[in-house]
BADO-834542 format. One line per 5 residues: number of its first residue (from 1); their letters; for each residue x, y, z of C-alpha. Coordinates in nm, 3 decimals, padded with zeros to 5 digits, always signed. Layout:
residues N
NUM) a) X:Y:Z ~ ...
END
This chain:
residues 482
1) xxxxx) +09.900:+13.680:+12.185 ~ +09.843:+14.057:+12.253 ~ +10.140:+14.265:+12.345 ~ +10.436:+14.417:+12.176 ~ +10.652:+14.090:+12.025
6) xxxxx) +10.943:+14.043:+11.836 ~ +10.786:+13.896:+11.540 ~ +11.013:+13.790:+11.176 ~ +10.806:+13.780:+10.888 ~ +10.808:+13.466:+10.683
11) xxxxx) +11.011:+13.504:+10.353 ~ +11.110:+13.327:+10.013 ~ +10.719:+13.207:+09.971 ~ +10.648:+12.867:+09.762 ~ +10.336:+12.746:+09.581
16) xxxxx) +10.190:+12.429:+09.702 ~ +09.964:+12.219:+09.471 ~ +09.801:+11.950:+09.649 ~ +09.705:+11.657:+09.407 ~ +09.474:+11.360:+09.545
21) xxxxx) +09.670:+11.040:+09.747 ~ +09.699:+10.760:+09.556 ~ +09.383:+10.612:+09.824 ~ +09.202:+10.890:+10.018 ~ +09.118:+10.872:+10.352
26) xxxxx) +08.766:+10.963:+10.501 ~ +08.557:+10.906:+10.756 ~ +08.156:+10.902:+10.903 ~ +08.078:+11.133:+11.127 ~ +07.714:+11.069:+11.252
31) xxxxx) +07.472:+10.844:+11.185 ~ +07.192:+10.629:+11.309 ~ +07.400:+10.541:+11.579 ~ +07.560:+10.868:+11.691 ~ +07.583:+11.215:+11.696
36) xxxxx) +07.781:+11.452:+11.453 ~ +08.128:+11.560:+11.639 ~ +08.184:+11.938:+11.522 ~ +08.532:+11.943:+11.312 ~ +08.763:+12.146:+11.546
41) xxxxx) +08.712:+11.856:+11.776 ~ +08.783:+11.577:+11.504 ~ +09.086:+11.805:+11.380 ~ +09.203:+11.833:+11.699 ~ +09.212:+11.508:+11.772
46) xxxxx) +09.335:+11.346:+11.489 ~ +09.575:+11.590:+11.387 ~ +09.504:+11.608:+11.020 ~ +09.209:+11.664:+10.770 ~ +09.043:+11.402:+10.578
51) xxxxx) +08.956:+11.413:+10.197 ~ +08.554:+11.423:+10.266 ~ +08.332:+11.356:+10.568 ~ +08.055:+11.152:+10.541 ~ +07.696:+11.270:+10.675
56) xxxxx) +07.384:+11.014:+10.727 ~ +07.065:+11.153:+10.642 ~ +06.731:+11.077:+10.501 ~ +06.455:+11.192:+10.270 ~ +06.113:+11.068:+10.270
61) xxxxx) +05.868:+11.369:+10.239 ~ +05.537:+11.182:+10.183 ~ +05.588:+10.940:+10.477 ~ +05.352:+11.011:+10.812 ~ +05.578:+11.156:+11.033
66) xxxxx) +05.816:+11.299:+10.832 ~ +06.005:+11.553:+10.908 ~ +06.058:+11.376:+11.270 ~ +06.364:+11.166:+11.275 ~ +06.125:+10.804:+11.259
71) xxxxx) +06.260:+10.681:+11.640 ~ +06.096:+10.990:+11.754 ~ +05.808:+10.989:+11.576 ~ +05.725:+10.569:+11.584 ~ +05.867:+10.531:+11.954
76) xxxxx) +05.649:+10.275:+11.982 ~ +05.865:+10.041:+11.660 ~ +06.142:+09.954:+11.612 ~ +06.202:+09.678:+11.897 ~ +06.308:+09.461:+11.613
81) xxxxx) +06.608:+09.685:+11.461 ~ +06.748:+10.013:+11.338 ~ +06.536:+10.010:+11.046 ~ +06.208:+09.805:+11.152 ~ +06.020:+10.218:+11.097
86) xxxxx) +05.821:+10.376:+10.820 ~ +06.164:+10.535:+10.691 ~ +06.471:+10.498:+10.780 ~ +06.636:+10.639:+11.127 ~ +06.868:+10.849:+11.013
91) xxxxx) +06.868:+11.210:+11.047 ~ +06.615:+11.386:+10.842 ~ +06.723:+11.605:+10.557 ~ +06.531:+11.936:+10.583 ~ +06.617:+12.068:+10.211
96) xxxxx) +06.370:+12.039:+09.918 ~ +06.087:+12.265:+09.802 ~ +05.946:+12.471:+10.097 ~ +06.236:+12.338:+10.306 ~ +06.521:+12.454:+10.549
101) xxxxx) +06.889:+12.553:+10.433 ~ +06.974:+12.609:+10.781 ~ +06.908:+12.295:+10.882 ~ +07.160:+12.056:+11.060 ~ +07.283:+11.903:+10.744
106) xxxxx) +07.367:+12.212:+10.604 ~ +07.522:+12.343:+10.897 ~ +07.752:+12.064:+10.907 ~ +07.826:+12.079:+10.497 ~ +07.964:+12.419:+10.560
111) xxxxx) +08.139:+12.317:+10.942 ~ +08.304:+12.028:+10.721 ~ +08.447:+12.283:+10.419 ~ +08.552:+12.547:+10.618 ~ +08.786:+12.299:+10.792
116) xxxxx) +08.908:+12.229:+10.447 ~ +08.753:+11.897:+10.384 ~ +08.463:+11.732:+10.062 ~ +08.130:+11.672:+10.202 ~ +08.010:+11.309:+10.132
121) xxxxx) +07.629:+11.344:+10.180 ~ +07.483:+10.974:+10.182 ~ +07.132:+10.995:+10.179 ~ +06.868:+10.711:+10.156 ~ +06.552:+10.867:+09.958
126) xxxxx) +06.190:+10.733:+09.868 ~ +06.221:+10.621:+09.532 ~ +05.850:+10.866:+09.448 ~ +06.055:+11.166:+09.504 ~ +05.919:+11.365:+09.135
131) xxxxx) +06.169:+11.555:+08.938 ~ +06.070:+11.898:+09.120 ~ +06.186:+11.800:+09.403 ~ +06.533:+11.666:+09.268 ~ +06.596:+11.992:+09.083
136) xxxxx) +06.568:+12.188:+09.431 ~ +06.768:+11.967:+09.652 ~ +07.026:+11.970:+09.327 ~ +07.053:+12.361:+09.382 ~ +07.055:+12.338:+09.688
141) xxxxx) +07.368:+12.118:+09.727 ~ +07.509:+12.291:+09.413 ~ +07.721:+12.583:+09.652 ~ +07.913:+12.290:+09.839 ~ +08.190:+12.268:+09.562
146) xxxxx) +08.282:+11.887:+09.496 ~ +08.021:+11.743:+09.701 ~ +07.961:+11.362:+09.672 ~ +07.663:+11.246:+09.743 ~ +07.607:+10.876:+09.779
151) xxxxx) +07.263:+10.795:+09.678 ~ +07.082:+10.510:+09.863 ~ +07.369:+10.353:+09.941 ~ +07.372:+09.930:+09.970 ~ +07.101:+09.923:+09.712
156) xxxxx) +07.152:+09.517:+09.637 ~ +07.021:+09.488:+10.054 ~ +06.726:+09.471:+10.185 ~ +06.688:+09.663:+10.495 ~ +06.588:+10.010:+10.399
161) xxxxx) +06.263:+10.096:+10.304 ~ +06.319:+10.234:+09.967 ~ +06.472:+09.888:+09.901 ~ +06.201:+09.736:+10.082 ~ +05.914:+09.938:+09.924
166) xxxxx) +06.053:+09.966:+09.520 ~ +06.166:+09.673:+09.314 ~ +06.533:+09.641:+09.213 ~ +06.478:+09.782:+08.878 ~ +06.314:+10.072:+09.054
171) xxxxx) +06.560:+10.178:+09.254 ~ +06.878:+10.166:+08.971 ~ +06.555:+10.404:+08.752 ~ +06.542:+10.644:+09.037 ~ +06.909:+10.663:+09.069
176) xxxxx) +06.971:+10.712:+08.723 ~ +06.682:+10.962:+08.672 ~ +06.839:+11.127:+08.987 ~ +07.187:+11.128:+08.780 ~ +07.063:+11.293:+08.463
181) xxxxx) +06.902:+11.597:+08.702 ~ +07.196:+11.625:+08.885 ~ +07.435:+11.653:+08.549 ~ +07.205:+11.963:+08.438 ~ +07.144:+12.139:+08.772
186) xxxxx) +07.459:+12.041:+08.983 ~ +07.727:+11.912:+08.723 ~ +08.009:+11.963:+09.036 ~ +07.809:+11.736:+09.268 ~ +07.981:+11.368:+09.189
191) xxxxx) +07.673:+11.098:+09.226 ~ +07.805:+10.779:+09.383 ~ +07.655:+10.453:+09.400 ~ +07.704:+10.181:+09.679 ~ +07.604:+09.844:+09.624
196) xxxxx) +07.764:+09.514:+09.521 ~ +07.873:+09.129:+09.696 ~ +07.996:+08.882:+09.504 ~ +07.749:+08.561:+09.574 ~ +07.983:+08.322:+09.360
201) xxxxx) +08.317:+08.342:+09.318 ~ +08.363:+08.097:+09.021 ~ +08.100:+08.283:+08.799 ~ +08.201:+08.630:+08.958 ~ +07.814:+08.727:+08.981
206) xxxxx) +07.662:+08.959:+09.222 ~ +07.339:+09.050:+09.420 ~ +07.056:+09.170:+09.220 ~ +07.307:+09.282:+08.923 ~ +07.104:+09.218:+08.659
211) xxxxx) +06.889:+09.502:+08.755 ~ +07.140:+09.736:+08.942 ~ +07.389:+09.711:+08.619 ~ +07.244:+10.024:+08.460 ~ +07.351:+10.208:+08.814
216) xxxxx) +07.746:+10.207:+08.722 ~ +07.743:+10.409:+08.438 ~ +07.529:+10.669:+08.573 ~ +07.736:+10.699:+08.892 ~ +08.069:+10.898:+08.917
221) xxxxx) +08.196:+10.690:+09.185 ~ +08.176:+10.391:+09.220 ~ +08.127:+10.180:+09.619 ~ +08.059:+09.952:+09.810 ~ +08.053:+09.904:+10.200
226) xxxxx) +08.230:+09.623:+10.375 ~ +08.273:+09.557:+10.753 ~ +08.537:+09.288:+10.894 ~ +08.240:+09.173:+11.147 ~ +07.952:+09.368:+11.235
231) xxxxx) +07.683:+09.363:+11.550 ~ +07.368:+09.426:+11.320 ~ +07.141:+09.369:+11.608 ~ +07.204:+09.646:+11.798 ~ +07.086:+09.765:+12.035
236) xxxxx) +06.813:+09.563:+12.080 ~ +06.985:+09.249:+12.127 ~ +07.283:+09.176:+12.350 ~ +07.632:+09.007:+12.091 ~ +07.658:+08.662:+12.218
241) xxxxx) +07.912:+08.424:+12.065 ~ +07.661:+08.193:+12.031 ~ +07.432:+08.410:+11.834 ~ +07.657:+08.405:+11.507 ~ +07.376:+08.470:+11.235
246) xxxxx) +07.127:+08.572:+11.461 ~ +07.262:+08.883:+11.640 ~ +07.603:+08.982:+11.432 ~ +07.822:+08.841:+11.106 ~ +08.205:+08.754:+11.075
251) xxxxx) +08.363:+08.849:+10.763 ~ +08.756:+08.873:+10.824 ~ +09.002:+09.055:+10.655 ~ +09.102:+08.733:+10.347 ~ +08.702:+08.780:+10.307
256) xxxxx) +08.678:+09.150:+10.306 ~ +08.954:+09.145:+10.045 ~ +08.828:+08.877:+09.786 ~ +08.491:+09.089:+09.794 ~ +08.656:+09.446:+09.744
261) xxxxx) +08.830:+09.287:+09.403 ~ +08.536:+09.101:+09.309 ~ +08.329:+09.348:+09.298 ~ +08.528:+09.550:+09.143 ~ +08.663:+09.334:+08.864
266) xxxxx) +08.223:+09.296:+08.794 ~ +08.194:+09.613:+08.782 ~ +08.439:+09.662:+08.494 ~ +08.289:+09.373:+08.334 ~ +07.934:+09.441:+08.352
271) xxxxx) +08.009:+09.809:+08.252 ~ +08.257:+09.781:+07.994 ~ +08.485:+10.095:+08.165 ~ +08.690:+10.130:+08.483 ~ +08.617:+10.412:+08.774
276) xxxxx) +08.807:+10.244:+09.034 ~ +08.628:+10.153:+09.366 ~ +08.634:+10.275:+09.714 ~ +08.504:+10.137:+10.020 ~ +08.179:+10.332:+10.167
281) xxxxx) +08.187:+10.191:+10.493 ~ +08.449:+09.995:+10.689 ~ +08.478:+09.866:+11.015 ~ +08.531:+09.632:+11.270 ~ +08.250:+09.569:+11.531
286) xxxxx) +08.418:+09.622:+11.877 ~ +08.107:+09.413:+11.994 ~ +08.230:+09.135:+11.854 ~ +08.526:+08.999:+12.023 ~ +08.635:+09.272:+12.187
291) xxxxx) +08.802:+09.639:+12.103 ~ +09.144:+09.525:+12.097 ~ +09.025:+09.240:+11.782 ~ +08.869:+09.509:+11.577 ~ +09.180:+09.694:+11.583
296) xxxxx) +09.354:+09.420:+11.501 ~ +09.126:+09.351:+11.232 ~ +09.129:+09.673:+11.118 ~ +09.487:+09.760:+11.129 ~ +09.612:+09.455:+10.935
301) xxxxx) +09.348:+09.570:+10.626 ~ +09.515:+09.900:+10.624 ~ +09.839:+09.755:+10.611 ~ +09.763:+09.509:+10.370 ~ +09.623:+09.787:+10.138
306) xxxxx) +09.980:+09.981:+10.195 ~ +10.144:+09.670:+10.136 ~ +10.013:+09.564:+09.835 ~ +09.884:+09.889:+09.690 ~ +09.570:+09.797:+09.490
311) xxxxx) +09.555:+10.039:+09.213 ~ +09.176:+10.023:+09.152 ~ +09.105:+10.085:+09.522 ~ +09.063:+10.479:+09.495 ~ +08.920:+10.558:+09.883
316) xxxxx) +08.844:+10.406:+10.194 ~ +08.604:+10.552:+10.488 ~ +08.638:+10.454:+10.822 ~ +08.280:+10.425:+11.001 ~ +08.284:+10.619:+11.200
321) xxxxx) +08.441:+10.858:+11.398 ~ +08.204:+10.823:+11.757 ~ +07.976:+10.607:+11.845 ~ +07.681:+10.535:+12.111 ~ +07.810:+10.174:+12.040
326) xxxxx) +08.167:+10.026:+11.904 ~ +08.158:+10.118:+11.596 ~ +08.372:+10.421:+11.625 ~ +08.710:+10.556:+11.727 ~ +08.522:+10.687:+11.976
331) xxxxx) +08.248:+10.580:+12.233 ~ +08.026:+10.781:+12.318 ~ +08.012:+10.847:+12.708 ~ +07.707:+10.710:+12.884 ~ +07.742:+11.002:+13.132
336) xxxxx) +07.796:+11.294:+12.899 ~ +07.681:+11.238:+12.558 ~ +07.911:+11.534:+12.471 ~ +08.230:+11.357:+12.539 ~ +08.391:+11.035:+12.378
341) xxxxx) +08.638:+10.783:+12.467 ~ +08.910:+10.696:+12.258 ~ +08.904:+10.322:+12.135 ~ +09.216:+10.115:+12.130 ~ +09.221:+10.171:+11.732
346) xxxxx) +09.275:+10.513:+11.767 ~ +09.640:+10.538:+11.822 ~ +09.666:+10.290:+11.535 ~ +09.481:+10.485:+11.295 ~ +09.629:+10.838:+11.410
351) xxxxx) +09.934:+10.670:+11.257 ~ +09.801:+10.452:+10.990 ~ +09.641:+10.838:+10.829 ~ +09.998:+11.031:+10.814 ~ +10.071:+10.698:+10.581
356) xxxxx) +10.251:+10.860:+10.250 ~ +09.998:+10.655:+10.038 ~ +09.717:+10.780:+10.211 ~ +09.828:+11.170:+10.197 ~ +09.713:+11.407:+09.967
361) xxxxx) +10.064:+11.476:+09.771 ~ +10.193:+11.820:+09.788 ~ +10.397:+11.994:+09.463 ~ +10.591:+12.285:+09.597 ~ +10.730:+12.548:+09.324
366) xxxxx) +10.907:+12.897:+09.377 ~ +10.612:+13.151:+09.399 ~ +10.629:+13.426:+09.125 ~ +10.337:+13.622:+09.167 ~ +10.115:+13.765:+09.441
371) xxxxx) +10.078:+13.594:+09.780 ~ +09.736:+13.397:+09.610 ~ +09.534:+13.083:+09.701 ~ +09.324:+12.888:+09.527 ~ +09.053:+12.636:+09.693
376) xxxxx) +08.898:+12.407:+09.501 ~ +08.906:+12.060:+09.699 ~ +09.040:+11.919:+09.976 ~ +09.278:+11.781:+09.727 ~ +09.330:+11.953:+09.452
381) xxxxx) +09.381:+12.293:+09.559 ~ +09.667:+12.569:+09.576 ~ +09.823:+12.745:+09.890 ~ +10.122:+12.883:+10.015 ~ +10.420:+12.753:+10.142
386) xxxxx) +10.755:+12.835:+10.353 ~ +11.057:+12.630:+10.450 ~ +11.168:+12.693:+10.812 ~ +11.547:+12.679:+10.925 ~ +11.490:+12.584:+11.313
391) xxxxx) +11.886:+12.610:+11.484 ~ +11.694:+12.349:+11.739 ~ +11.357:+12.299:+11.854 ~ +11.218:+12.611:+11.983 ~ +11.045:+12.724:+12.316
396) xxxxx) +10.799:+12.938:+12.138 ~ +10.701:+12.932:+11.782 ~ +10.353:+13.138:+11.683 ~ +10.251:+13.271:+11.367 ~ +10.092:+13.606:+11.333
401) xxxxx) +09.851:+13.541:+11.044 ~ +09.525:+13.775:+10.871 ~ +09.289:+13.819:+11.093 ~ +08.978:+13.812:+10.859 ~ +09.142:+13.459:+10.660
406) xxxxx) +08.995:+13.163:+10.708 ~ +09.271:+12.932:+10.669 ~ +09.360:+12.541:+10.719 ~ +09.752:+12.553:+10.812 ~ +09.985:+12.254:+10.792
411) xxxxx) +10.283:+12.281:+11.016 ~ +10.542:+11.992:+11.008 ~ +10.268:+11.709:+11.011 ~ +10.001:+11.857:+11.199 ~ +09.725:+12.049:+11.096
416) xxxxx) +09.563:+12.325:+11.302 ~ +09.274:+12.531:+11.173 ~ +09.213:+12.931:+11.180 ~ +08.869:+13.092:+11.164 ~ +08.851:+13.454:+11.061
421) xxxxx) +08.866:+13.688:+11.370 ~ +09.149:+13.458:+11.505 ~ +09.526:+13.603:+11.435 ~ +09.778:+13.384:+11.650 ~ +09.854:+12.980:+11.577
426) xxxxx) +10.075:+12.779:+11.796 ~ +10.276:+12.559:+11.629 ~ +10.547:+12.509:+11.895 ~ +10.466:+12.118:+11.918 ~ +10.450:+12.073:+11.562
431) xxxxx) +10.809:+12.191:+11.557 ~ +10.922:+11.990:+11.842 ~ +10.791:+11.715:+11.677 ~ +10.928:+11.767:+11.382 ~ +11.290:+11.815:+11.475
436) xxxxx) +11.550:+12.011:+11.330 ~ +11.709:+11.738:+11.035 ~ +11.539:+11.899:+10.739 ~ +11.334:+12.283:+10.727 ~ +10.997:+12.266:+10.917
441) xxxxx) +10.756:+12.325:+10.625 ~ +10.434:+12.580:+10.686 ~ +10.194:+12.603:+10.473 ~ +09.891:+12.734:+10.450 ~ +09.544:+12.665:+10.232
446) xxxxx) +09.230:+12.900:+10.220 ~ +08.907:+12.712:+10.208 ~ +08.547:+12.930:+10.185 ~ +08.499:+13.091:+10.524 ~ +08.116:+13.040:+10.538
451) xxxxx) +08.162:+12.653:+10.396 ~ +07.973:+12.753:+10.060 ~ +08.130:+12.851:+09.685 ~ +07.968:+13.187:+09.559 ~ +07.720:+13.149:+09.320
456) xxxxx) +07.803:+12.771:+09.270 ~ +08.211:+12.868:+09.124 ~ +08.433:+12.580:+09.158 ~ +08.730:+12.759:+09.280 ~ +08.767:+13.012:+09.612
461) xxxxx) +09.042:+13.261:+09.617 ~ +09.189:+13.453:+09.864 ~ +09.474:+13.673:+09.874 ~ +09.723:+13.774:+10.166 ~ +09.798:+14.177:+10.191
466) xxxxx) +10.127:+14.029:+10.364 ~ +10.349:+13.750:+10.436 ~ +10.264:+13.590:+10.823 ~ +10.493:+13.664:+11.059 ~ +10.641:+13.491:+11.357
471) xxxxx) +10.729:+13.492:+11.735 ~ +11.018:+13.237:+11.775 ~ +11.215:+13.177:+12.094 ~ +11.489:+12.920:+12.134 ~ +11.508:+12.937:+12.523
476) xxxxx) +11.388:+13.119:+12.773 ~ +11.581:+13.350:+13.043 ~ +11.387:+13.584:+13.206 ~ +11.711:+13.763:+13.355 ~ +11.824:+13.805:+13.017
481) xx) +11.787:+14.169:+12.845 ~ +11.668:+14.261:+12.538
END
């Protein structure tokens, strides 16, 4: 907005603490079955941040072919599934010794903190991967503050090829050997493990948990995915009703449920302590029975979760947010890969995410001291707030903010983000929206501009020379003078 303005600078500043909801919302973005979405897009869209992202990758460094992502390099396989390749087909992580910090993975760590959110890295990895290695890729993920990374994720399966080429009591030894690198070279990185399905309900037992057991200690986090049905053929063979078994599975909500607390309630038995649990992966298949049933499905969990408020479910992520098939809130457009179409479950969860329960909560207090923020995560950080008297909702409202800040703003309900070399924000809808009953809150929270902690800190300040200012017109009469 260049040009001489009447502009009002914001006064009487608060301090705004955010705290973590009492269940966090993510989601996937990318994956064996689409492409990553950059996060102005996803922001944009949904009109609010989540707590982390979660990124699909890979590392198998002594495989033939390797680093090609394995559809690429195997064109030839793979007529029999996702995962019928030497390793799996997800997008290959570049890092390691020798390897490439520039690579799409890390590109997309620091896209995903700028805009204020965790990175959840899951990564499947051969279970031969020697220390040397782990120590690298440790210090290499060590400058993404709070990163999770979820560790060969649905361990108690058997469709990836670590699971396929290790034992069981291999794979909970590599994790925990993984976990005891990680603590000394990347203590901020939280390890999570995914795994668990309860195969009877009277004893409580699970898959494989006699040798997986030794997993939950070592793991910060504990997981496990769940999907209300799921097309696990795909794409190479067409969802027919009549194919139940063979082509896709039906789970349903009452089923998705008893498994979430079984699990759980194992967990804390077989370990002897309590981390909670939160759901890796959830969906609905839109391929079977329709779009319209997996947002039924899917909307009735997420009310059923704000209805009766599990306490030991800690996080859920939705899976994910576009998708070459209908697994996302998105399809991906046949004609231009680059665009999506929304999925009838969108609306639904654009309102199921501004959900009290599922916000991040907010403690506002007078600010005494200078006009300082604090990033640490995307929910436990500290920003700056104001409280906006609007006489009614406004024509115009803009805020003139530092130029050089890279800043994630909250106005009203909405979110909008600011890169550094950008100075003006519209918030004139967020306003409208919002309505004139109570002040129109602004606030605003300073994430690393370049996605990446210095030298591995936990905490990112940033300090504002001035208070923002604002352009705010109640109507607009172009006869009238100034």
């Amino acid at each position: 907005m260049p040009g001489k303005q009447r502009l009002k600078q914001l006064s009487n500043p608060f301090q705004v603490r955010l705290s973590p909801a009492a269940c966090s919302l993510d989601i996937g973005d990318g994956s064996e079955r689409g492409e990553y979405v950059n996060q102005d897009y996803v922001l944009t869209t949904l009109g609010r941040p989540h707590r982390a992202v979660s990124l699909m990758y890979c590392y198998y460094p002594f495989t033939k072919g390797w680093p090609k992502r394995a559809s690429l390099a195997f064109k030839k396989r793979g007529k029999n599934g996702s995962w019928d390749y030497p390793y799996d087909d997800y997008f290959p992580f570049t890092g390691g010794p020798k390897g490439d910090t520039e690579g799409n993975a890390f590109q997309q760590m620091r896209d995903i903190r700028r805009h204020g959110q965790d990175v959840t890295l899951t990564m499947t990895m051969d279970c031969a991967v020697p220390d040397d290695h782990i120590r690298v890729i440790a210090r290499q993920l060590k400058p993404y503050g709070r990163l999770r990374l979820r560790l060969n994720h649905e361990c108690d399966g058997f469709w990836f090829v670590y699971s396929r080429k290790y034992s069981y009591i291999q794979v909970a030894d590599f994790f925990v050997r993984f976990s005891h690198i990680l603590e000394k070279e990347a203590p901020n990185v939280q390890l999570i493990c995914c795994w668990g399905h309860v195969n009877d309900f009277k004893t409580g037992e699970l898959n494989h948990e006699k040798e997986l057991a030794p997993i939950l200690e070592a793991a910060d986090v504990w997981s496990a995915d769940e999907y209300f049905s799921l097309h696990f053929r795909w794409p190479f063979m067409a969802c027919e009703p009549w194919d139940l078994g063979k082509t896709h599975k039906v789970a349903g909500v009452d089923e998705v449920w008893r498994q979430i607390t079984g699990v759980h309630k194992r967990f804390v038995q077989l370990s002897g302590e309590d981390k909670g649990l939160e759901i890796g992966e959830l969906n609905a298949d839109g391929n079977v029975g329709g779009e319209l049933y997996q947002s039924k499905l899917s909307e009735t969990f997420y009310r059923r979760v704000l209805r009766e408020k599990p306490k030991f479910l800690k996080g859920i992520t939705y899976y994910q947010f576009r998708d070459r098939g209908r697994l996302g809130l998105e399809r991906e457009d046949a004609n231009n890969s680059e665009n999506g179409l929304p999925t009838p479950f969108m609306e639904v969860y654009k309102g199921l995410i501004q959900e009290p329960y599922f916000l991040p909560k907010e403690e506002w207090a007078r600010l005494k001291g200078p006009l300082k923020m604090d990033w640490r995560t995307s929910d436990d950080s500290d920003g700056l707030g104001w409280k906006l008297g609007l006489k009614k909702k406004p024509v115009f409202l803009e805020l003139l903010l530092d130029k050089q800040a890279n800043l994630m703003i909250k106005a009203g309900k909405k979110w909008h983000y600011k890169k550094p070399g950008v100075d003006w924000v519209d918030i004139t809808l967020a306003a409208v929206e919002w309505g004139t009953a109570k002040p129109f809150p602004i606030v605003l929270f300073a994430p690393p501009a370049d996605g990446m902690n210095p030298n591995g800190t936990l905490s990112v300040t940033f300090q504002l020379k001035t208070p923002p200012k604002m352009r705010l017109h109640y109507e607009w009469n172009s006869s009238k003078k100034r």
